[in-house]
TIBAMAR-830385 format. One record per residue (C-alpha): residue number from 1; x, y, z. Coordinates in Angstrom, 3 decimals, decimal comma. Layout:
<semis>
+-----+----------+----------+----------+
: seq :        X :        Y :        Z :
+-----+----------+----------+----------+
: NUM :        X :        Y :        Z :
...
+-----+----------+----------+----------+
</semis>
This chain:
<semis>
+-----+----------+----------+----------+
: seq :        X :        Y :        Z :
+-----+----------+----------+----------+
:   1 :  -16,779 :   13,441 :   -7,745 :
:   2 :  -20,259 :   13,566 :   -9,821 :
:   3 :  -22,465 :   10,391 :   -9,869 :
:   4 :  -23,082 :   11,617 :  -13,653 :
:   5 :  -19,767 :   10,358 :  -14,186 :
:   6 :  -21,152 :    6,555 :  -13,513 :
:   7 :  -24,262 :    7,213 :  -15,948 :
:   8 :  -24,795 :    5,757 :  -19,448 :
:   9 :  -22,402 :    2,671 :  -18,657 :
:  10 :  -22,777 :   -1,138 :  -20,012 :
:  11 :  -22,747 :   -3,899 :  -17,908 :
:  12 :  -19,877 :   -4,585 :  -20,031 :
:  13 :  -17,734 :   -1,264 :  -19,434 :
:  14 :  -18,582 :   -2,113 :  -15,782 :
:  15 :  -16,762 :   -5,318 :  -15,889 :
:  16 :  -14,109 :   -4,073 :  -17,474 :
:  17 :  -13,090 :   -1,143 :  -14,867 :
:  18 :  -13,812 :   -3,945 :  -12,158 :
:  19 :  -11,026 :   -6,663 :  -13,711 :
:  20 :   -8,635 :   -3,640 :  -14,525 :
:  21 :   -9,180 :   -1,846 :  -11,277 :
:  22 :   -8,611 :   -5,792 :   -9,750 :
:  23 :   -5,484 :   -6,666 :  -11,822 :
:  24 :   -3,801 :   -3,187 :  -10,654 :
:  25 :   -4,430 :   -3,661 :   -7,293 :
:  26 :   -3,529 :   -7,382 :   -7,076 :
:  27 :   -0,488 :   -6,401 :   -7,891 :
:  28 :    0,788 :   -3,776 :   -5,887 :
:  29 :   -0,386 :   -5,837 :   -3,590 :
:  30 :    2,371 :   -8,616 :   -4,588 :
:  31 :    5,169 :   -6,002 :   -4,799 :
:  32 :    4,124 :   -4,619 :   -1,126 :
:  33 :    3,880 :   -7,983 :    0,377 :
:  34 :    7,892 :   -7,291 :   -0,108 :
:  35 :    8,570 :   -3,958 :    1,670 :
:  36 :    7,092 :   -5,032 :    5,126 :
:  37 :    9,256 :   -8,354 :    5,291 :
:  38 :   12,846 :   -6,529 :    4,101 :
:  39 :   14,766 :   -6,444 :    7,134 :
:  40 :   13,315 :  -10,369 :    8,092 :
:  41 :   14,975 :  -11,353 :    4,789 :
:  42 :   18,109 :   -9,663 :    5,662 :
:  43 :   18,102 :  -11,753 :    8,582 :
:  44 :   17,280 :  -14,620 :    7,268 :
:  45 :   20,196 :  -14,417 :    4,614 :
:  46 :   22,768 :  -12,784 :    7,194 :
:  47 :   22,783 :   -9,447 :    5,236 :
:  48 :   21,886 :   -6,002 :    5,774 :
:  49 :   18,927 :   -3,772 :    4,378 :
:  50 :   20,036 :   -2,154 :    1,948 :
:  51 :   21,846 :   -5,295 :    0,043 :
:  52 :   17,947 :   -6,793 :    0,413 :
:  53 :   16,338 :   -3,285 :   -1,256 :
:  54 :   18,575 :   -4,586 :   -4,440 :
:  55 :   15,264 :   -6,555 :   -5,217 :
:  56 :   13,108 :   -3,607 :   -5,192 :
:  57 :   15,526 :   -2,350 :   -7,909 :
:  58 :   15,537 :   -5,425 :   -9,814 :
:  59 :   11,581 :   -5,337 :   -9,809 :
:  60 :   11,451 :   -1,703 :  -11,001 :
:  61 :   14,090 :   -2,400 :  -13,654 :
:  62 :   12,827 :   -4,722 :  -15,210 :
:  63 :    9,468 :   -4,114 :  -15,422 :
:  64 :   10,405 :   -1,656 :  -18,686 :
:  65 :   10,650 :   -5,253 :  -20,460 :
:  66 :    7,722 :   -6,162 :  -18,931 :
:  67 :    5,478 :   -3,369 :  -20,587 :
:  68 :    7,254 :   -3,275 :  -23,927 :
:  69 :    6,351 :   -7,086 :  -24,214 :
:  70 :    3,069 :   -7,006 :  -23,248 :
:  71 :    2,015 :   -3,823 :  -24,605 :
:  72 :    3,096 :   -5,020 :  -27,959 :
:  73 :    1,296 :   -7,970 :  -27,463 :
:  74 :   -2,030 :   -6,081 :  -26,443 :
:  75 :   -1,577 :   -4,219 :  -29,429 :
:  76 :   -1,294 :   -7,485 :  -32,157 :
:  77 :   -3,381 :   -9,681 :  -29,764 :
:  78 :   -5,628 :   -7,709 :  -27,842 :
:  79 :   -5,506 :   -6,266 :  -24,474 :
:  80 :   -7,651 :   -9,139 :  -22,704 :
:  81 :   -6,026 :  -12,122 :  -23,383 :
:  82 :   -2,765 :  -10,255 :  -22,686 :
:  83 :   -4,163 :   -9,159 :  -19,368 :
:  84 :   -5,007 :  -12,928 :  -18,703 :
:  85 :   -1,552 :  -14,188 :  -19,173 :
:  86 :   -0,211 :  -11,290 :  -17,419 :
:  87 :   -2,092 :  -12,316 :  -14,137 :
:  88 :   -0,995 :  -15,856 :  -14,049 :
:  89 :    2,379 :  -15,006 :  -14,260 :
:  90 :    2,494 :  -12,541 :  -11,743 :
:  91 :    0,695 :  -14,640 :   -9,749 :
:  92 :    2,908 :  -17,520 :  -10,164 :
:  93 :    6,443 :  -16,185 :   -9,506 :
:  94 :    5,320 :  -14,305 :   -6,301 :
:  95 :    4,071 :  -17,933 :   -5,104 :
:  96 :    7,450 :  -19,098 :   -6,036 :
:  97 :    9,477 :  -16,255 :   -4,201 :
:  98 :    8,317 :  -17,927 :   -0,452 :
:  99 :   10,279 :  -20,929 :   -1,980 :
: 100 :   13,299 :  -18,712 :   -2,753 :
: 101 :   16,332 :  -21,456 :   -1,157 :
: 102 :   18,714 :  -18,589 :   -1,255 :
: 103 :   18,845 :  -14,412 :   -1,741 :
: 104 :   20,481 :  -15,120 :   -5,300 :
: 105 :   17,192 :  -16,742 :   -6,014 :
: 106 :   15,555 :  -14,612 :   -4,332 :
: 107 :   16,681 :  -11,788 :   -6,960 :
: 108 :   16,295 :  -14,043 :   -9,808 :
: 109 :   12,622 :  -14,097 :   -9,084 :
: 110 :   12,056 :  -10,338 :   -7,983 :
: 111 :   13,363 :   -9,739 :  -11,581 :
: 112 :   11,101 :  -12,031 :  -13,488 :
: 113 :    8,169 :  -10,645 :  -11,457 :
: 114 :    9,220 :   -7,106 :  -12,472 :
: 115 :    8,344 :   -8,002 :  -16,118 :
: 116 :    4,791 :   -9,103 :  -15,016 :
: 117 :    4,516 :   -6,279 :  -13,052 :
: 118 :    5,738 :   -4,257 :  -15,884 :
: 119 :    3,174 :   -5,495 :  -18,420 :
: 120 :   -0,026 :   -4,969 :  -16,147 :
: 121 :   -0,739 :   -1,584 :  -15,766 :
: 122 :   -0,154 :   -0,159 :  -19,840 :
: 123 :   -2,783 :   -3,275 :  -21,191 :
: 124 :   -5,109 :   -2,087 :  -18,050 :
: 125 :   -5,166 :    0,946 :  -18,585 :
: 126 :   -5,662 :    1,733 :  -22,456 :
: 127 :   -8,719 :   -1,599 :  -22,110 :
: 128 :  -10,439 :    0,731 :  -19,436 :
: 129 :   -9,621 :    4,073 :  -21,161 :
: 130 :  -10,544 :    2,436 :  -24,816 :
: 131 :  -13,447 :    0,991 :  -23,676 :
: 132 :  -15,630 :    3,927 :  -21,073 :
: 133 :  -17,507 :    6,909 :  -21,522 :
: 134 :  -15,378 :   10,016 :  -22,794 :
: 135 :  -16,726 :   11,862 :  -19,569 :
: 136 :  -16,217 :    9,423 :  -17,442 :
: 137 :  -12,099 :    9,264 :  -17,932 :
: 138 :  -11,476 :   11,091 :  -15,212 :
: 139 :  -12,789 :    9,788 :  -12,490 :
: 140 :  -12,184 :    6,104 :  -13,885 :
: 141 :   -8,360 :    6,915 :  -14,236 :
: 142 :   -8,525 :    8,148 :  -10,336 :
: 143 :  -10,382 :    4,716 :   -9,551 :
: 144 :   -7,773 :    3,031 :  -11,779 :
: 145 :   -4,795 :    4,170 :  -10,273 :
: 146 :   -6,075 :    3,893 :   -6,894 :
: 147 :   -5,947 :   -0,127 :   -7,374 :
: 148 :   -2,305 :    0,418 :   -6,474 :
: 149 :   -2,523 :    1,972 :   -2,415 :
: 150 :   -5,495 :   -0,726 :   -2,396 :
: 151 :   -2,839 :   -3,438 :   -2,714 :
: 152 :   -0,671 :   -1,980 :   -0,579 :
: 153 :   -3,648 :   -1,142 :    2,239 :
: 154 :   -4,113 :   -5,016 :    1,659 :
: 155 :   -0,930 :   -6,026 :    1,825 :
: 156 :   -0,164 :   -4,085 :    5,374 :
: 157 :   -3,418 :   -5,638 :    6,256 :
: 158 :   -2,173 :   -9,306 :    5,667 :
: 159 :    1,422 :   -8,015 :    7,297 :
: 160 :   -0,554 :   -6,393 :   10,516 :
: 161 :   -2,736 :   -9,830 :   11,049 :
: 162 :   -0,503 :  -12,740 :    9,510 :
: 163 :    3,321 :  -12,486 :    9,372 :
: 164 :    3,729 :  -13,571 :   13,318 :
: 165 :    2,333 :  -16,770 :   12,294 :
: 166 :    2,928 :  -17,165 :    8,246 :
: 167 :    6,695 :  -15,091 :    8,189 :
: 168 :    7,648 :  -13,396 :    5,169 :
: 169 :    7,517 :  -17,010 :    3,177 :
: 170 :    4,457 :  -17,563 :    3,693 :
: 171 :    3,422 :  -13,958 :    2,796 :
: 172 :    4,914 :  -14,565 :   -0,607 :
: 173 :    2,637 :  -17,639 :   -0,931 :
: 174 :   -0,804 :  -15,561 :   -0,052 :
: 175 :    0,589 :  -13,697 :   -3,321 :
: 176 :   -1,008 :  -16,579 :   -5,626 :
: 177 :   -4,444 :  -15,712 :   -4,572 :
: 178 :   -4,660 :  -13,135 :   -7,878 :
: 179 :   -4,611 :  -15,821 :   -9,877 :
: 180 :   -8,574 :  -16,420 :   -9,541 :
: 181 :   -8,848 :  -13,428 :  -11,046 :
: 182 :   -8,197 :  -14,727 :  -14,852 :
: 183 :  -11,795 :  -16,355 :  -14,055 :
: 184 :  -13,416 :  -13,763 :  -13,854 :
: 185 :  -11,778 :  -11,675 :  -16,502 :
: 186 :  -12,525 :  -14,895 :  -19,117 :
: 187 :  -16,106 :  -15,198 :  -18,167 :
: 188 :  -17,080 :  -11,197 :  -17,683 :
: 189 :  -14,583 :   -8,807 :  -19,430 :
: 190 :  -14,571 :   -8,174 :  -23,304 :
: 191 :  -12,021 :   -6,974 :  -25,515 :
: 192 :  -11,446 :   -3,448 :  -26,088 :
: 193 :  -13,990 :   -1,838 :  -28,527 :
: 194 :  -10,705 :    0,289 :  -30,360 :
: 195 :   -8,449 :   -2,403 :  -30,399 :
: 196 :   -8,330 :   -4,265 :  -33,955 :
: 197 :   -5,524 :   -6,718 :  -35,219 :
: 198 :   -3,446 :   -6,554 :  -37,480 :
: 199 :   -4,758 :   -7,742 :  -40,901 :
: 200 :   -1,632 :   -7,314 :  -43,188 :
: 201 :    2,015 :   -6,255 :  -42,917 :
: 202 :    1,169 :   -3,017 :  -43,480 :
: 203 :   -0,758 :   -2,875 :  -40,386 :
: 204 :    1,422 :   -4,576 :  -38,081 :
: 205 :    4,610 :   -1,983 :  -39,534 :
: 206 :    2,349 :    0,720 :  -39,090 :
: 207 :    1,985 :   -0,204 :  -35,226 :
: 208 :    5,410 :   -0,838 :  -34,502 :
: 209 :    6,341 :    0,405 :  -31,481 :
: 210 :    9,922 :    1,690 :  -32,717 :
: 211 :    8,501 :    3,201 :  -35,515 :
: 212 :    6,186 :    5,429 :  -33,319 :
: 213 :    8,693 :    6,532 :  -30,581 :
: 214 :   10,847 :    7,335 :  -33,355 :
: 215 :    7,466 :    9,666 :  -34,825 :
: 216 :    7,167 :   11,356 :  -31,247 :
: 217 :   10,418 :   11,399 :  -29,729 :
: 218 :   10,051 :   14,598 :  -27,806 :
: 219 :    6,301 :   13,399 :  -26,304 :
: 220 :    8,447 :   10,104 :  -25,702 :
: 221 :   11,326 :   11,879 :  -23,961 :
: 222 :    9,029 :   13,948 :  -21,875 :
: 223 :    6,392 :   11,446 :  -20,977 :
: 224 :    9,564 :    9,430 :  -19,645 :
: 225 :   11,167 :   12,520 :  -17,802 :
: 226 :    7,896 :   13,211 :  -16,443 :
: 227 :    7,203 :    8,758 :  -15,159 :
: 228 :   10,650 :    8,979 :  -13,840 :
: 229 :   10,051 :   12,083 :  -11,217 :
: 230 :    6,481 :   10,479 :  -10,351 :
: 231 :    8,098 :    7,147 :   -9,774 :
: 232 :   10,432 :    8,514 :   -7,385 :
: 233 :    7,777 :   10,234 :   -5,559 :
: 234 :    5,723 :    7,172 :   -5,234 :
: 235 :    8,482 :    4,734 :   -4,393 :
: 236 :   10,100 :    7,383 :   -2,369 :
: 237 :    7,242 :    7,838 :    0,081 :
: 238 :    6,316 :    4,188 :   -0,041 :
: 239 :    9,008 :    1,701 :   -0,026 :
: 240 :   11,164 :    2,350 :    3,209 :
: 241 :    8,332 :    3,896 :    4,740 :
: 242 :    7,516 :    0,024 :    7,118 :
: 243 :   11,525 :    0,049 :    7,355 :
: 244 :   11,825 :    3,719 :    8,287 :
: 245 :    8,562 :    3,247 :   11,167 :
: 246 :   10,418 :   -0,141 :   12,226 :
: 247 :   14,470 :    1,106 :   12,459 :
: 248 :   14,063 :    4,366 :   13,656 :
: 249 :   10,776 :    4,832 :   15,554 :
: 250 :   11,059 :    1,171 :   16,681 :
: 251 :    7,226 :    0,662 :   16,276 :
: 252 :    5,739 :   -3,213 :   16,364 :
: 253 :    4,659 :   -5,101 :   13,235 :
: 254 :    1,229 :   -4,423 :   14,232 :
: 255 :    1,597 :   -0,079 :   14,634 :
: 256 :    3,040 :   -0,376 :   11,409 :
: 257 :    0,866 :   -2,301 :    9,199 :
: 258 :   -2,158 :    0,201 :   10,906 :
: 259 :   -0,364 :    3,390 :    9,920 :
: 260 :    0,237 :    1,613 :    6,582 :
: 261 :   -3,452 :    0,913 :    6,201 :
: 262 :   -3,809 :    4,984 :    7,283 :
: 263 :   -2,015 :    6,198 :    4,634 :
: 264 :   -3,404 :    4,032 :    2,354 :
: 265 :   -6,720 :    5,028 :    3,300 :
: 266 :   -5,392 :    8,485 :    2,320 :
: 267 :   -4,272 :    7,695 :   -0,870 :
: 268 :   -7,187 :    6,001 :   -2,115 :
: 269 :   -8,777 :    9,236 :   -1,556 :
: 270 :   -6,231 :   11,248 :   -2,956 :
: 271 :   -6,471 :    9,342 :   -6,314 :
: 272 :  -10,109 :    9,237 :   -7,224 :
: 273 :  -10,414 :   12,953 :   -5,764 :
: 274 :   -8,093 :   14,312 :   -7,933 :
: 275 :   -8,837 :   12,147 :  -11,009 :
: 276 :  -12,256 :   13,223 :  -10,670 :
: 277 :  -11,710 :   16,510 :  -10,358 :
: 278 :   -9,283 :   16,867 :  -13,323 :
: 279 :  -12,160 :   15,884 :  -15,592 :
: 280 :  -13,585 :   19,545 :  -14,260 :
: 281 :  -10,536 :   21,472 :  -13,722 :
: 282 :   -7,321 :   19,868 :  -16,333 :
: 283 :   -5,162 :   16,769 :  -15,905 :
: 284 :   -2,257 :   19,169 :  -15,409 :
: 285 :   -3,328 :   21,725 :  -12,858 :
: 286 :   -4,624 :   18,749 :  -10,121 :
: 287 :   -0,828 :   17,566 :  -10,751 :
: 288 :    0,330 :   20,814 :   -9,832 :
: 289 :   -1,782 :   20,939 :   -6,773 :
: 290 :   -0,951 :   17,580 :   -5,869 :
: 291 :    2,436 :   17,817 :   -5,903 :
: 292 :    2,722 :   21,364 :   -4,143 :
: 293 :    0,436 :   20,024 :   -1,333 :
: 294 :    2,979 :   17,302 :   -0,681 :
: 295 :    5,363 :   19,693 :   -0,156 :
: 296 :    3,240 :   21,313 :    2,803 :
: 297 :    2,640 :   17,983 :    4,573 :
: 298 :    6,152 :   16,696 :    4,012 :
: 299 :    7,479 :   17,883 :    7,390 :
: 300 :    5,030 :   16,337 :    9,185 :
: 301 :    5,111 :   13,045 :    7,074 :
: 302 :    9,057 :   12,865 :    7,596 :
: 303 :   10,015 :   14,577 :   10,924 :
: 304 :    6,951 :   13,543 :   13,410 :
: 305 :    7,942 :   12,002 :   16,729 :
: 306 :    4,745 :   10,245 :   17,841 :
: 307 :    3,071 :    7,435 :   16,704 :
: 308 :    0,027 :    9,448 :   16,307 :
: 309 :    1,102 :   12,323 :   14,236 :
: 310 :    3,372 :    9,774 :   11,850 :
: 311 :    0,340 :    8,252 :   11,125 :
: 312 :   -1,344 :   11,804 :   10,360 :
: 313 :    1,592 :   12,882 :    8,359 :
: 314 :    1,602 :    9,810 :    6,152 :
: 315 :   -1,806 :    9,987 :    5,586 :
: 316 :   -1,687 :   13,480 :    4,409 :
: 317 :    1,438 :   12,246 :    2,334 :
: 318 :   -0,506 :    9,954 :    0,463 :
: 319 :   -3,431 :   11,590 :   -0,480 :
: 320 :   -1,251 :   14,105 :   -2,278 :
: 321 :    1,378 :   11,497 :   -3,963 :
: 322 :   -2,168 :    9,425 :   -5,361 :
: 323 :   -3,643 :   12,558 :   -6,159 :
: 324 :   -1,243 :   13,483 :   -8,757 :
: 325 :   -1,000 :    9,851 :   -9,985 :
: 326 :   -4,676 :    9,501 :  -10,399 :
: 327 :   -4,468 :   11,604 :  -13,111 :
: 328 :   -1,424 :    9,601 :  -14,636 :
: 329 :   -3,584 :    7,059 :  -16,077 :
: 330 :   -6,136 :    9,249 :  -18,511 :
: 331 :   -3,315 :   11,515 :  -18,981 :
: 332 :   -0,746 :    9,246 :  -20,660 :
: 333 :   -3,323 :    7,777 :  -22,348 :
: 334 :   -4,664 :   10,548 :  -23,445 :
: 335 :   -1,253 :   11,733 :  -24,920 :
: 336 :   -0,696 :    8,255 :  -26,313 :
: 337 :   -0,088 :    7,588 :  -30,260 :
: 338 :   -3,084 :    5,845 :  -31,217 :
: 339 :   -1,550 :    3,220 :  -33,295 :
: 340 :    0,737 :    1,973 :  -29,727 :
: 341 :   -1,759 :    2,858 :  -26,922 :
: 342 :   -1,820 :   -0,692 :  -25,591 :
: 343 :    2,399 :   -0,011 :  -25,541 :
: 344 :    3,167 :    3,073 :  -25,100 :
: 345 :    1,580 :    4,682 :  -22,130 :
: 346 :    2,799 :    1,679 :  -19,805 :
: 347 :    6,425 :    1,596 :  -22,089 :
: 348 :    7,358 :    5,391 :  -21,162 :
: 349 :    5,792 :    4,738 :  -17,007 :
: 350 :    8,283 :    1,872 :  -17,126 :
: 351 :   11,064 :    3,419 :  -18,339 :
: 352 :   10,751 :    6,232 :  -15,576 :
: 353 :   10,700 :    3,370 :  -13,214 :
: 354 :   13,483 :    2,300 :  -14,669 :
: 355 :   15,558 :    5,039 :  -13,949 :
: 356 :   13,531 :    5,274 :  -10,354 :
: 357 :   14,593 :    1,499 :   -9,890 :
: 358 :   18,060 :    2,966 :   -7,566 :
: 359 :   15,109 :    4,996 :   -4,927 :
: 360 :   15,023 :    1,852 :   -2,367 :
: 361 :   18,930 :    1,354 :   -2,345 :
: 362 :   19,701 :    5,290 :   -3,032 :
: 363 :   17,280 :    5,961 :    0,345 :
: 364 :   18,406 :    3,410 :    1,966 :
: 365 :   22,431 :    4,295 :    1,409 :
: 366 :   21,328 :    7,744 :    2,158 :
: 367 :   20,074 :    7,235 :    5,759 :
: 368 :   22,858 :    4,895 :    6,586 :
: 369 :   25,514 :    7,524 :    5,815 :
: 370 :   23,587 :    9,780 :    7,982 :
: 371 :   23,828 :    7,097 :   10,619 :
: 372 :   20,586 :    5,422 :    9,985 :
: 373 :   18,177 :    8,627 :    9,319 :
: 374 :   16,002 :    7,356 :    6,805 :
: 375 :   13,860 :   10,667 :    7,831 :
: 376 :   16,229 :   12,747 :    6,043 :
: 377 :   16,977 :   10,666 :    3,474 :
: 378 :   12,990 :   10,150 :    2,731 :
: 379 :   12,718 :   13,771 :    3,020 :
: 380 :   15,220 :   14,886 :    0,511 :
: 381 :   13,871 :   12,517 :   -2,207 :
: 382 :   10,608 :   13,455 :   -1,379 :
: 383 :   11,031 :   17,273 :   -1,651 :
: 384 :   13,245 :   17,504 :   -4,659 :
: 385 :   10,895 :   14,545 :   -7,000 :
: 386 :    7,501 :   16,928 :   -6,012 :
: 387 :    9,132 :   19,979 :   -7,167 :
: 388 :   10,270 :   18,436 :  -10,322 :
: 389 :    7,195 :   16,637 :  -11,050 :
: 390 :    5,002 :   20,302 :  -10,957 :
: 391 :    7,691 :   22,228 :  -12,873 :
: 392 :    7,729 :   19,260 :  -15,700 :
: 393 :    4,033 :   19,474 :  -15,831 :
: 394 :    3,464 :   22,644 :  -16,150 :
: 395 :    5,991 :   22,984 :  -18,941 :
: 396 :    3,688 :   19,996 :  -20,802 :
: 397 :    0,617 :   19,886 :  -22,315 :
: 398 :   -2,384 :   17,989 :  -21,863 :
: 399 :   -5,390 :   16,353 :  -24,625 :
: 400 :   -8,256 :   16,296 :  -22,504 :
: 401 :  -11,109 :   14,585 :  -24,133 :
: 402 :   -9,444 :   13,355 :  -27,271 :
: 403 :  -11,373 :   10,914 :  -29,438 :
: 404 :   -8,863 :    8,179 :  -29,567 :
: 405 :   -9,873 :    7,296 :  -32,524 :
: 406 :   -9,092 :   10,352 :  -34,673 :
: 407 :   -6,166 :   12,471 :  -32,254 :
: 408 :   -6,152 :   15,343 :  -30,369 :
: 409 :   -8,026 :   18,133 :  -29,879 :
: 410 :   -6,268 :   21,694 :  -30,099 :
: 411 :   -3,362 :   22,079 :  -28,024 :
: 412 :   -4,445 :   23,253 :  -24,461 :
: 413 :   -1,211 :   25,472 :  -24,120 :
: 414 :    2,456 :   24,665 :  -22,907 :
: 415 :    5,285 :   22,623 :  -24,146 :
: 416 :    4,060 :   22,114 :  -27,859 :
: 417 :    3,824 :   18,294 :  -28,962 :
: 418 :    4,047 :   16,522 :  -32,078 :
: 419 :    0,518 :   15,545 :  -33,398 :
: 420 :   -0,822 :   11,917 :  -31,730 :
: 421 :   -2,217 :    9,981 :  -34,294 :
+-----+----------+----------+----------+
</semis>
């Protein structure tokens, strides 16, 4: 990680990482707030765990929507006031989920907040990306990405220090406090310098979204494959962690929302480190590292019997699963069709979280037929998602340093992809 990569910035560009960076980690931190408080809902609603998980699913489905709807709006309107609206209602329907009367509603909600979620990440990402030094991508798309273990190391804060006296309503309700950001972002942020409307029909057909996929279909289908085995290995090491330290190692609110801060710690890390260092070394060779390392730690992440060494394990986890997504960010972006980068980047990580949407419930039905060993059932998603994600990317390609403006540079070897641009 090279200080150079901070030099030559605007106050402006600063600004810009900051509210992107913000908006990213706000809300993970929403979605989190959800995964520590599972098995209270379940009792609250006389129903089991894995009936509860359906809202994880529901969030991670439909946040596809989310980032088509968005992302074509950054594109004809520009990526800041779409971030602005974005935040609000985020904001807003995770303050309305502590007011859920019944788990039907409940749902209803989770879904509509998937859609926010959905639309947050593609319009952060391709401001920051469109609007920072060239050399400066990588580490930027580390700090980017590592908004989203930030939310969850503040969300297992909040859990650790207020859900004795708040309960998981009242967790949902601390979820409004992102809404302050939109301040900031209207007084500070600008709009992207590559973004430009649409002046005639020509330019708005030109940009349409359809229209592009249709252009790249085999970057689309792979950049979708590839979101769909990262997803799992994010979700899969994140979501039923709190459940699996609460059910089977029977640990207290408080030892959990500490080791969740651990491994968060770790994967902050793990994201900037390896973004960073894929501005030196190639977007897809950190992957590759990344997701071969997690295979190393996973017995210790999975199978540890002590407190202590859970905590060690996770940790480890984490900086290995955030490694190999802080390179996500530059890296779809980088690959991105010029004419939909406000769309498609977030579009295709959607759509693999689409598929991923089942990892909660598929985990959760695992370890119950196993008679309630969400070890093994962690494990085995775990494993088989890291292995696909490092034979997927090594079968890619990458476009490190492109100009967005004018396309990609010459191919740097692999899977050969239709020209961006």
């Amino acid at each position: 990680m090279r200080i150079a990569a901070l030099s030559g910035w605007t106050t402006e560009q600063k600004h810009v990482v900051a509210a992107s960076f913000l908006g990213w980690t706000l809300d993970a931190f929403d979605f989190f707030l959800m995964v520590f408080v599972l098995k209270d809902i379940a009792a609250e609603f006389q129903t089991d765990v894995t009936i509860v998980t359906f809202a994880i699913l529901l969030t991670l489905a439909t946040r596809p929507v989310g980032a088509f709807l968005f992302g074509r709006a950054a594109d004809r309107w520009g990526r800041r006031p779409t971030l602005i609206v974005d935040v609000l209602l985020y904001s807003a329907i995770e303050f309305a989920s502590g007011f859920a009367p019944s788990l039907t509603a409940l749902l209803i909600l989770r879904a509509i907040y998937g859609v926010a979620m959905g639309g947050e990440w593609g319009v952060g990402a391709s401001l920051t990306m469109e609007s920072i030094p060239v050399h400066a991508r990588g580490f930027v798309s580390g700090l980017l990405q590592s908004g989203y273990p930030t939310g969850y190391f503040l969300a297992s804060i909040v859990y650790a220090l207020l859900f004795q006296y708040v309960g998981w309503r009242g967790m949902f309700m601390v979820g409004v406090l992102p809404a302050l950001l939109v301040l900031y972002i209207r007084r500070k942020v600008p709009e992207s310098p590559a973004w430009k409307p649409a002046t005639t029909k020509s330019d708005t057909t030109k940009s349409n979204t359809w229209t592009v996929l249709q252009t790249h279909w085999r970057l689309g289908i792979y950049a979708v494959l590839l979101m769909t085995a990262f997803n799992f290995l994010s979700h899969g090491t994140q979501d039923l962690y709190p459940t699996f330290l609460q059910t089977q190692h029977k640990l207290s609110p408080h030892q959990v929302g500490l080791i969740a801060a651990i491994y968060n710690i770790g994967a902050i890390i793990g994201g900037i480190s390896f973004g960073a260092l894929s501005e030196r070394f190639g977007r897809r060779r950190m992957i590759i590292i990344a997701a071969i390392l997690s295979l190393i730690v996973l017995p210790v992440w999975a199978f540890s019997a002590t407190a202590v060494w859970l905590a060690v394990g996770a940790f480890l986890m984490q900086v290995m699963v955030q490694g190999a997504w802080g390179v996500v960010p530059v890296h779809l972006n980088e690959l991105s069709p010029k004419d939909a980068r406000g769309t498609f980047p977030g579009f295709v990580y959607q759509l693999g979280n689409l598929i991923a949407s089942i990892n909660a419930t598929l985990q959760a039905g695992i370890a119950a037929h196993y008679g309630g060993d969400y070890a093994f059932a962690l494990a085995v998603v775990a494993g088989v998602v890291a292995a696909a994600i490092a034979i997927l990317t090594a079968l890619g390609t990458e476009a490190k340093g492109v100009t967005f403006a004018t396309g990609l540079p010459p191919n740097r070897g692999g899977m050969p992809l239709p020209k961006v641009g």
